[in-house]
C-alpha positions as CSV (number, residue, x, y, z in Angstrom):
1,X,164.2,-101.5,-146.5
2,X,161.3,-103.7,-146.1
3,X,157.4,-103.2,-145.9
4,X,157.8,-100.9,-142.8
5,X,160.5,-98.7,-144.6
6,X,159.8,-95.4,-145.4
7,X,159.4,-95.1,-149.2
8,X,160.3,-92.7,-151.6
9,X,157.7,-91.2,-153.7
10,X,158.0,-91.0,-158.1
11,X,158.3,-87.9,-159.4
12,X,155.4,-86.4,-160.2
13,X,154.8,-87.0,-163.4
14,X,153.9,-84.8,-166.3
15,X,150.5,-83.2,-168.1
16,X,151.9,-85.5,-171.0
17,X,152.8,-88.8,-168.7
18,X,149.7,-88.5,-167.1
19,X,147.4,-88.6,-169.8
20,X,149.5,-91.6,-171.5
21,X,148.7,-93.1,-168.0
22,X,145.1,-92.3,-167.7
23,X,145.1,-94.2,-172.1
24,X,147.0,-97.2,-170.8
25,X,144.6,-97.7,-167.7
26,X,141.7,-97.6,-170.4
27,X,142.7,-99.9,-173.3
28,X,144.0,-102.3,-170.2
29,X,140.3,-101.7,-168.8
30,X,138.5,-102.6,-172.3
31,X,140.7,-105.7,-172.9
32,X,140.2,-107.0,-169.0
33,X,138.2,-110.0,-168.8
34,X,136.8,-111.5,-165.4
35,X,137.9,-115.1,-166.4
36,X,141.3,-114.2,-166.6
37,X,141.1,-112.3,-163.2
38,X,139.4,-114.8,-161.4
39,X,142.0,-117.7,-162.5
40,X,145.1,-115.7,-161.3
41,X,144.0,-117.1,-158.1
42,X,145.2,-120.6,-159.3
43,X,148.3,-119.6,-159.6
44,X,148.7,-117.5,-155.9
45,X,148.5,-113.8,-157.8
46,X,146.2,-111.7,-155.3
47,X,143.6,-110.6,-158.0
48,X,141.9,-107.5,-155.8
49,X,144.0,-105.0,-157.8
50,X,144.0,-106.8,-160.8
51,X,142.0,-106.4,-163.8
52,X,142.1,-109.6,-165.9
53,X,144.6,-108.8,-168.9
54,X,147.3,-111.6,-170.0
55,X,150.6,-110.7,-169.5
56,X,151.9,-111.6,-172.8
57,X,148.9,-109.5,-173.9
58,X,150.2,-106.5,-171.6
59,X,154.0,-107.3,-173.0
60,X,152.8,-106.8,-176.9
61,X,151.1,-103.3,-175.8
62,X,154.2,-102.3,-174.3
63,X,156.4,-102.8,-177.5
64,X,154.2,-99.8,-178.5
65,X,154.9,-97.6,-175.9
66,X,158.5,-97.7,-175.9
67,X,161.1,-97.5,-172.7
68,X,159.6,-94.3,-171.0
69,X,161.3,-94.4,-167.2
70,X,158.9,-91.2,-166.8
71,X,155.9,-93.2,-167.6
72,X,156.8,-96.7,-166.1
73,X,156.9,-94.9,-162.9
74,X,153.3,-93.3,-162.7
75,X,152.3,-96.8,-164.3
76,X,153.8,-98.3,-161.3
77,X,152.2,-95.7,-158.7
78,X,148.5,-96.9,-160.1
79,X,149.3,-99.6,-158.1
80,X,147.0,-102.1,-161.1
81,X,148.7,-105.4,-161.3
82,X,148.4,-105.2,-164.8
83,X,149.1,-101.4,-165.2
84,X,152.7,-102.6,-163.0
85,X,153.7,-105.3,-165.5
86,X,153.0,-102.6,-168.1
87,X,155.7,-100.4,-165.9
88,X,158.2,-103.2,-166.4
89,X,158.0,-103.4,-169.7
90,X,158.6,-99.7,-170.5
91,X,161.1,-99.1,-167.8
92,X,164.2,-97.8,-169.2
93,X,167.3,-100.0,-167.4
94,X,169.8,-97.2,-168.1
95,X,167.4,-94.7,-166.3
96,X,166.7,-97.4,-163.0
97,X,168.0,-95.6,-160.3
98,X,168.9,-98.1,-157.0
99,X,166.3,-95.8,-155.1
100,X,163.5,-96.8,-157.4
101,X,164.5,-100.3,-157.6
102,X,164.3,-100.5,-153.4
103,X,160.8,-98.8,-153.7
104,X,159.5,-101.1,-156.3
105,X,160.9,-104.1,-154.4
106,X,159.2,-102.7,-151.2
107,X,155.8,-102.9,-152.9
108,X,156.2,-106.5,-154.1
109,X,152.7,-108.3,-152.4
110,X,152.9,-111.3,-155.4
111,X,155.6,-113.7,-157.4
112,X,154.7,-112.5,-160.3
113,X,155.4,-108.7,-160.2
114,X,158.6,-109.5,-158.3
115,X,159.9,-112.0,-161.0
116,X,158.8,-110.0,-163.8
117,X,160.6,-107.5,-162.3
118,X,163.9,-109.0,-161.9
119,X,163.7,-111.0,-165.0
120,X,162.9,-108.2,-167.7
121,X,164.4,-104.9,-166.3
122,X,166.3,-104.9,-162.8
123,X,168.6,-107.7,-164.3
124,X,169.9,-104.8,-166.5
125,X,170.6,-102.2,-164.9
126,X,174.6,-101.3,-163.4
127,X,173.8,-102.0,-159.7
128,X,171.6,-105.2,-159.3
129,X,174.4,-107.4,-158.2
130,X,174.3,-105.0,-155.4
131,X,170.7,-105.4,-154.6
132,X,171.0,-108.9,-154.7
133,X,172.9,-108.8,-151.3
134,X,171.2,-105.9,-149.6
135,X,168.0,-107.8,-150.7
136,X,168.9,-111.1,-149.2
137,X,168.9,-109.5,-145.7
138,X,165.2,-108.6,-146.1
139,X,162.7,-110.3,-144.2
140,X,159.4,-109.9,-146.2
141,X,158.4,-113.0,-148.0
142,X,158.5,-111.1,-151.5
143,X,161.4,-108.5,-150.9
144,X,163.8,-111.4,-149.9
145,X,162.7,-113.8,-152.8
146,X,163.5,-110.5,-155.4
147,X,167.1,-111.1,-154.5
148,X,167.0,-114.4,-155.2
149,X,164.7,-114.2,-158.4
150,X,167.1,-111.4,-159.7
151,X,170.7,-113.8,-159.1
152,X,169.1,-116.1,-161.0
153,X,167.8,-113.7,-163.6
154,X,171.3,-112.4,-163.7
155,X,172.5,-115.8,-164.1
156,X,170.7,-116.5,-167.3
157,X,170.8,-113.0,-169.1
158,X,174.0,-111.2,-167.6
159,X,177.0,-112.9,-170.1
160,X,179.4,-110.6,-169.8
161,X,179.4,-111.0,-165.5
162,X,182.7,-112.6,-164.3
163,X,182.2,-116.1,-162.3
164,X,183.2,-114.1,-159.2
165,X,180.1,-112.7,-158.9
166,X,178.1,-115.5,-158.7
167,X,180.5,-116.9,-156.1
168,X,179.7,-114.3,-153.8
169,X,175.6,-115.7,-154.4
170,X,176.7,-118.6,-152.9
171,X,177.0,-118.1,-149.5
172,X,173.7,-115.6,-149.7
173,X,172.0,-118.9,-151.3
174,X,173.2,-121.2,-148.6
175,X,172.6,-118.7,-145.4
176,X,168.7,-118.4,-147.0
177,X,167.8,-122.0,-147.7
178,X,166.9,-122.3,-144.1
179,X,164.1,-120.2,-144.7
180,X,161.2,-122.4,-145.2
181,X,158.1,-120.3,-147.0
182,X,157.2,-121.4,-150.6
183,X,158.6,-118.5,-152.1
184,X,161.8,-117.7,-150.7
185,X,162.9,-121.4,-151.0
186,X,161.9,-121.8,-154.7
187,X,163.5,-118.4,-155.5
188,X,166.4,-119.3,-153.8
189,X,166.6,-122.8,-155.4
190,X,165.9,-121.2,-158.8
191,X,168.9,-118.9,-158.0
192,X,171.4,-121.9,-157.1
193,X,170.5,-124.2,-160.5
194,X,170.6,-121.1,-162.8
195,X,174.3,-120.4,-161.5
196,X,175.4,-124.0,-162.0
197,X,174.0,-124.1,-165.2
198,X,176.0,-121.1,-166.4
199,X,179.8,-123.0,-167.0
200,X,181.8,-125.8,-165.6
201,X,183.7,-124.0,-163.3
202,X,180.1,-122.8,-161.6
203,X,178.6,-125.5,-161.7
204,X,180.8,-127.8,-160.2
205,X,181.0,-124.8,-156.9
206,X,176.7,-125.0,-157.4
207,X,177.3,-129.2,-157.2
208,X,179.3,-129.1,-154.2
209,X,176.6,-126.1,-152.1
210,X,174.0,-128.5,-153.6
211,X,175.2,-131.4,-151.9
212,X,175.9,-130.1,-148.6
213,X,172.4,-128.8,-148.5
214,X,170.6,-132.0,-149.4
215,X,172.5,-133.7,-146.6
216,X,170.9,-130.6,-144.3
217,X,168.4,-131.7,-141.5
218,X,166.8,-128.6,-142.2
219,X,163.9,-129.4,-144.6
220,X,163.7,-127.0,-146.7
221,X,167.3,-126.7,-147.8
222,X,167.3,-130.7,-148.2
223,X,164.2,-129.6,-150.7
224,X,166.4,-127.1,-152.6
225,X,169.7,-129.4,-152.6
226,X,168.3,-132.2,-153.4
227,X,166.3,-130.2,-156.6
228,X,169.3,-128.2,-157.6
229,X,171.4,-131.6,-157.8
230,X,168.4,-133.4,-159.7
231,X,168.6,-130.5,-162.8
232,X,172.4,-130.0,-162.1
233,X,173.2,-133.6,-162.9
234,X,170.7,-133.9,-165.9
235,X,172.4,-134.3,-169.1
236,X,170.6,-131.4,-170.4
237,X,172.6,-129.4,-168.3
238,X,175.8,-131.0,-168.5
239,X,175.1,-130.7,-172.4
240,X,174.4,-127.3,-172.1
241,X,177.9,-126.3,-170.3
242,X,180.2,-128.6,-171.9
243,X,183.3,-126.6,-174.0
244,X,182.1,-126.2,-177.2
245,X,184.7,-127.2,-179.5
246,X,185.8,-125.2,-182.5
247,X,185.7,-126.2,-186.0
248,X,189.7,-126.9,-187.0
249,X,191.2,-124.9,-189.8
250,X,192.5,-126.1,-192.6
């Protein structure tokens, strides 16, 4: 998969899922405001496709909707930045198939879509530790940072995964921090301190990666080991994963 690959096409959606579309695309329209547009540039989001709605403001709309994997699927086919976060938030994670997720990730052209992504509905679903290595082989800029962005998403939300799992991130973090464009690396970075700041035993394997890439003569994993050891070593982090120690009984 990749930008070249061949993508799948949604299904084609309902009478009912089209005109839910066609009522999101319009209150997103009415609430839009060219100052907000115009700013995403600020913060590298392409704004050609976008019409100038706050996330958090798209987020709060979407509580309304509801999970609808029906709708979040033509939502995501309007190809509207803000009409795709709105497909994010009403994807249903027990309904993301590991088709849709490759097609989604081959549309990713911004951070933003592709974190969102990861962070608030691909972490969920039963197959994303899968994706995260089949994802780390890709070669566009955004593809291969969404395996990145979602081992670190799984880091931080997934509490029931074993430690094993993020072992085998390791090596997929290390193999990738050669890769110097701004969006890999930081993914990749973000991917390495989220896993050493899960438990002890983690983050003393995410110390030891960290340190042999700061000592690198490749520039931009001495940038990501060098960062990961900086918040690794802080003490909020070594507050965060110390045992917590149980109140005795009497």
């Amino acid at each position: 998969m990749g930008k070249s690959s061949v993508k799948a096409k949604s299904p084609t959606p309902s009478t009912d899922t089209e005109l839910a579309v066609q009522e999101a695309l319009s209150w997103l329209r009415e609430t839009a405001s060219s100052g907000v547009r115009d700013g995403m540039a600020r913060f590298g989001i392409p704004c050609g496709k976008a019409l100038g709605v706050p996330v958090g403001t798209v987020q709060a709309f979407a509580k309304s909707l509801g999970r609808d994997a029906a709708l979040s699927n033509a939502l995501w086919d309007t190809d509207v930045y803000e009409a795709r976060h709105l497909a994010i938030f009403t994807g249903d994670p027990a309904r993301v198939t590991p088709e849709q997720m490759d097609r989604w990730c081959a549309d990713f052209d911004n951070w933003a879509l592709c974190d969102a992504a990861c962070f608030h509905l691909f972490d969920r679903v039963p197959h994303a530790f899968q994706k995260v290595t089949a994802w780390a082989e890709e070669t566009g800029e955004f593809q291969k940072r969404a395996a990145f962005a979602l081992l670190a998403s799984l880091a931080l939300h997934h509490k029931k995964a074993s430690d094993a799992e993020f072992l085998d991130g390791l090596p997929l973090i290390e193999a990738a921090a050669d890769d110097d464009r701004n969006f890999v690396k930081k993914a990749v970075n973000w991917a390495l301190r989220s896993i050493g700041s899960r438990n002890p035993a983690l983050h003393a394997e995410a110390l030891t990666v960290s340190r042999r890439l700061a000592a690198s003569g490749i520039p931009s994993a001495r940038w990501i080991g060098r960062d990961a050891l900086r918040q690794l070593s802080s003490a909020a982090t070594l507050r965060r994963i110390a045992p917590k120690n149980k109140p005795a009984r009497e």
